[in-house]
N, C-alpha and C positions, 0 to 999 in steps of 0.2 A: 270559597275554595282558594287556596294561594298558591304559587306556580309549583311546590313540591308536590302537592298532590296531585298536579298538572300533570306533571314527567312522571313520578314513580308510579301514577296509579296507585290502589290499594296498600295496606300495609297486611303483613300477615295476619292478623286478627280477623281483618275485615275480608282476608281470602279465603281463610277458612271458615266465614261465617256463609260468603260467596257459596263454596262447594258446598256445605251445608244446605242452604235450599235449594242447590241444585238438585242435589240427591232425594232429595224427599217431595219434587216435582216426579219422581220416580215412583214412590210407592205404590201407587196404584195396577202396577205392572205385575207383581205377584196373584191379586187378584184377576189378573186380567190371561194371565197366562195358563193359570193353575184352575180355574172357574169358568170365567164366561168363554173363553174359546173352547176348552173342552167340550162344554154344553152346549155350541155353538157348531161344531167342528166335528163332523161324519168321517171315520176313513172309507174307504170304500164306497159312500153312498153321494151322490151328486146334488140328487133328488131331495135327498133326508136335511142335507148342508142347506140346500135351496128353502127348504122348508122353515128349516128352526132360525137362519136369519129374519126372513118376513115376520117368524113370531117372536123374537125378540128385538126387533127394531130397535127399541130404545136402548139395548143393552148394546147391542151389536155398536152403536154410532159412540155410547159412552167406551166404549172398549177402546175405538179406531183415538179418541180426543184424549183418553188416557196413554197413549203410546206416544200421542205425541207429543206430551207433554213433557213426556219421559225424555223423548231424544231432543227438547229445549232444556231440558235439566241437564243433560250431558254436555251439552256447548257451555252452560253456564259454569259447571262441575270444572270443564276440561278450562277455562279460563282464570277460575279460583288456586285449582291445583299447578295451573302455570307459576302462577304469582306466586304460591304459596311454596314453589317450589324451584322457583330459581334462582334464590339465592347457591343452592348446591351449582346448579349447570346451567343456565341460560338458555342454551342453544339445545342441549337433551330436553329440558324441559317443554321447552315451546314444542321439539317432534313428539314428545308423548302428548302434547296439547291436538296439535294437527290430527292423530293418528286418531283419539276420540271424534275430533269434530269426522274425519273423516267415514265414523265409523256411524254416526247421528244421521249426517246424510244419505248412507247406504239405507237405514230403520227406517227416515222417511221416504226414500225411495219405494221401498219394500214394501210399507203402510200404504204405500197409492194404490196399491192392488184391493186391498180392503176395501176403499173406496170407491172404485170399478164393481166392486163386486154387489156393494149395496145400492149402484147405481144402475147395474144390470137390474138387479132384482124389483125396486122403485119406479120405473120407468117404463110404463105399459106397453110402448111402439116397441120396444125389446121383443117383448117377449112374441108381439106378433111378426115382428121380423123371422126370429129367430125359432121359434119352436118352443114347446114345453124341454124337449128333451138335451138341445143346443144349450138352449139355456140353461140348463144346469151345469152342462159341463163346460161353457164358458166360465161359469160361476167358481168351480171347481179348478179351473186351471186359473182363475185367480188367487184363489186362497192358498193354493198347493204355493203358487210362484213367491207369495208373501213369507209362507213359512222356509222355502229355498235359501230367498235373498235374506233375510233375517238372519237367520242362520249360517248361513255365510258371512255375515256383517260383523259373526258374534270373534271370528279368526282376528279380524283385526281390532277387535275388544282386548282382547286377549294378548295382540302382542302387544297395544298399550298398555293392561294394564303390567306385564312382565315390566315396560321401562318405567312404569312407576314405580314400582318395587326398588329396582335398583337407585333409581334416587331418592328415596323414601330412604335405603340402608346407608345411603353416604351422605344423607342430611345431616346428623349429629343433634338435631332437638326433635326427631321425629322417632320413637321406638326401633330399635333393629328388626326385631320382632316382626315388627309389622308389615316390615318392608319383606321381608320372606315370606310371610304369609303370600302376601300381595304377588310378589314371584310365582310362590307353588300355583295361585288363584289365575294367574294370568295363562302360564302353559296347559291348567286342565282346561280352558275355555278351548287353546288352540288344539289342543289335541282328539279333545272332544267332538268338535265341527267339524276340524277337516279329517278325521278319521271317516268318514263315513263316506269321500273322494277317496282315499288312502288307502285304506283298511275295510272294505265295507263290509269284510264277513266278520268283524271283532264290533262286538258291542260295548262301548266305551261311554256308556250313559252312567254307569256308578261315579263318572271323575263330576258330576254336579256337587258332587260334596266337599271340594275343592274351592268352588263358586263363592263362597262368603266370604271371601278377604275383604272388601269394599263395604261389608255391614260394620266390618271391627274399625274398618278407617273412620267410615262414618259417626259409629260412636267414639273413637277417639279424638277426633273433631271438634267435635260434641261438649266432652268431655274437659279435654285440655287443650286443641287447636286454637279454641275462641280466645285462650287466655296467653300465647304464643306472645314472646318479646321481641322486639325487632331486633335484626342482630346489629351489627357495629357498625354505625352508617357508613364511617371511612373504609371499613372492609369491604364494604357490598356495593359502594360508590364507583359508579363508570371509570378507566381513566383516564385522566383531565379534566374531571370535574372538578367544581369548586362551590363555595356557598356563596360566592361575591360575582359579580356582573364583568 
């Protein structure tokens, strides 16, 4: 390695090959959202939740290691799209950097409730502490708290992904296109979550359809990110830099 790749870190290619497996340390989260916590996940019933956890054990624990796999794919994600994106802004760049990481932290936060909960339910002196009946609604005011904090975590998803958009539209080797996607994609996240502090008699669950900006990034990444020229080193160069000692 020699001192420029010391100092600059990555070069664009390698940033966006970065976000690239960031995001696909993700996939698993579709399924995990849309399947096993459904079939996992009782409204109303405490007892029913208490139940189908213990009988899916294996699933339940692949669920909890799939999420958070997810929010190390964000920190990596949110590090790639730094780099990848500061040639536009530096200083924007890095806060839409932070506002992910920020937002990985809240997931695994959120995701420790999942793990109290399969820890309530595994752990026999619980349950004779506690009661048949305790115990489920311990269990229950974990799962509930997990899907709360998550879902609040998703607001400040969302205004990150809004300041990626805009430096995505004022990059000039990144589609405009995409970057407004990425825009529209970021305010349905915010307005979706926090509608429900806000607005809680307006159901605002149709704006998931909104949500896909980050699949078109991904395939454009994909696509033509990996293949991404560096720009002009004297332009993007700190100043008073130099190439001599």
């Amino acid at each position: 390695m020699n001192s420029s790749e010391i100092v600059h870190g990555p070069n664009l290619r390698q940033a966006a090959l970065i976000t690239v497996v960031g995001y696909l340390l993700g996939f698993g989260v579709p399924f995990v959202s849309f399947y096993v916590l459904p079939k996992i996940f009782v409204v109303n019933s405490a007892a029913q939740t208490s139940q189908n956890i213990l009988a899916n054990q294996g699933l339940f624990v692949a669920a909890i290691f799939a999420m958070l796999l997810n929010f190390i794919g964000d920190v990596l994600a949110a590090w790639g799209l730094y780099v990848l994106l500061r040639p536009v802004n530096s200083s924007i760049s890095m806060l839409a950097a932070w506002f992910r990481v920020v937002y990985a932290t809240i997931g695994i936060a959120a995701l420790l409730n999942l793990v109290t909960a399969y820890g309530l339910l595994t752990r026999p002196d619980y349950l004779m502490v506690f009661g048949r009946g305790q115990l489920d609604a311990q269990v229950q005011l974990a799962v509930d708290s997990f899907n709360f904090q998550f879902a609040f975590g998703l607001t400040v998803f969302g205004v990150y992904v809004v300041i990626l958009g805009l430096l995505v539209i004022k990059s000039g080797y990144i589609p405009t296109w995409l970057g407004v996607v990425l825009v529209i994609d970021g305010a349905g996240w915010i307005i979706m979550e926090a509608g429900p502090y806000l607005l809680p008699q307006v159901n605002l669950g149709f704006l998931i359809v909104t949500s896909f900006g980050e699949l078109l990034l991904l395939a454009w990444l994909i696509g033509w990110g990996t293949r991404l020229k560096e720009p002009n080193q004297d332009a993007t160069a700190p100043p008073g830099s130099s190439d001599t000692a």
